[in-house]
C-alpha positions as CSV (number, residue, x, y, z in Angstrom):
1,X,6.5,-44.4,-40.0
2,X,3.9,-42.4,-38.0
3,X,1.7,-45.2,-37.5
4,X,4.3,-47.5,-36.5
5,X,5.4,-45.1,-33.9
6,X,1.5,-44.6,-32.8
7,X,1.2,-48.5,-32.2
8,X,4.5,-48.8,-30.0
9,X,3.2,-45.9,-27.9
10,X,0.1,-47.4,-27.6
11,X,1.4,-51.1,-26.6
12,X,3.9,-49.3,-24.5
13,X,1.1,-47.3,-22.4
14,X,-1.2,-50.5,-21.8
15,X,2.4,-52.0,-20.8
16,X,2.7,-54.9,-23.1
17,X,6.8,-53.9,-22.7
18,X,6.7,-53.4,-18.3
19,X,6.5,-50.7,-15.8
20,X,8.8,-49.6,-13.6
21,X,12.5,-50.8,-13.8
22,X,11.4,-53.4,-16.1
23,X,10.0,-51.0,-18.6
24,X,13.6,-49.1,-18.8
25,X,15.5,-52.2,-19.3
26,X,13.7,-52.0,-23.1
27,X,14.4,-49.5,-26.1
28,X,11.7,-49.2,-28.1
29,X,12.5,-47.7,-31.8
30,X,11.5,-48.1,-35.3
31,X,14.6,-49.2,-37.6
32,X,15.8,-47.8,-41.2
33,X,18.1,-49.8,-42.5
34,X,21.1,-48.1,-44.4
35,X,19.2,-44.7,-43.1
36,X,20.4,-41.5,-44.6
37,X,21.4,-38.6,-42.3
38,X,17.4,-37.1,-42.1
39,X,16.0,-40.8,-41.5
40,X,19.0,-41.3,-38.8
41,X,17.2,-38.1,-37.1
42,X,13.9,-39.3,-37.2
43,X,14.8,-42.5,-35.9
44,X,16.6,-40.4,-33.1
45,X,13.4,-38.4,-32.2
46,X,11.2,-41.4,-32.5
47,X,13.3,-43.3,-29.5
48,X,13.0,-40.2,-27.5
49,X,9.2,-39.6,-28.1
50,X,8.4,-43.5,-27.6
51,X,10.7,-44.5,-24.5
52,X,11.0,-43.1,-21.2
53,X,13.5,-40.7,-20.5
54,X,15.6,-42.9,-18.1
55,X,15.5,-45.7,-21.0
56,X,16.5,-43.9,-24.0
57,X,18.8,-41.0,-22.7
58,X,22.1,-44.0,-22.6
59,X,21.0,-45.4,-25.7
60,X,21.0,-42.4,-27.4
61,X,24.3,-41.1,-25.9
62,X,25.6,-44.4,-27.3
63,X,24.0,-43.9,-31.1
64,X,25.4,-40.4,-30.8
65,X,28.9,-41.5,-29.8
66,X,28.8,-44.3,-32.8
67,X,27.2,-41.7,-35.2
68,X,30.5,-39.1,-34.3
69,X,32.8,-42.6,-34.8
70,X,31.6,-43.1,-37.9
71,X,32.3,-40.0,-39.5
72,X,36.1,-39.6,-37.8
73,X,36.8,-43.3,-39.5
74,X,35.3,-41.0,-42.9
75,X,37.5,-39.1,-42.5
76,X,40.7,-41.0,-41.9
77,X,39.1,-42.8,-45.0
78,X,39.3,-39.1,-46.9
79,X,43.0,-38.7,-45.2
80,X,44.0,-41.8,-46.7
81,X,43.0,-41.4,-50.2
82,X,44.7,-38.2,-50.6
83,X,48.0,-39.7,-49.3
84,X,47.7,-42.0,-51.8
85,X,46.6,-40.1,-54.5
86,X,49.8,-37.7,-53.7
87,X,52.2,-41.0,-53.6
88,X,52.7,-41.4,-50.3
């Protein structure tokens, strides 16, 4: 993953993605699909180290926001099942 992240940075600071405003209107970030909760970091920290404050700051409020979604819907999930499970 390191080297992945090595090569956007690099692209990114010869400005193969923009400068300025145009440069913020891109997220850069490495994907893990069906990432566990350590990989979910690491993808987290990799955005942050590779983008620009001003670009990745909304993003991740947005991934943060989806990621505390996710686990209230778990836990209605959980909720459920013991309703059932009690015959309800």
């Amino acid at each position: 993953m390191e080297v992945f992240e090595k090569s956007l940075s690099k692209l990114d600071s010869e400005g193969f993605f923009g400068s300025g405003s145009d440069r913020h209107s891109v997220i850069l970030m490495i994907d893990i699909g069906d990432a566990d909760d350590d990989e979910w970091e690491h993808m987290a920290g990799a955005i942050s180290r590779i983008n620009p404050t001003e670009s990745s700051a909304d993003y991740l409020a947005m991934l943060q926001a989806a990621m505390d979604e996710e686990e209230d819907e778990e836990f209605d999930d959980d909720e459920f099942d013991e309703d059932w499970d009690d015959g309800e």
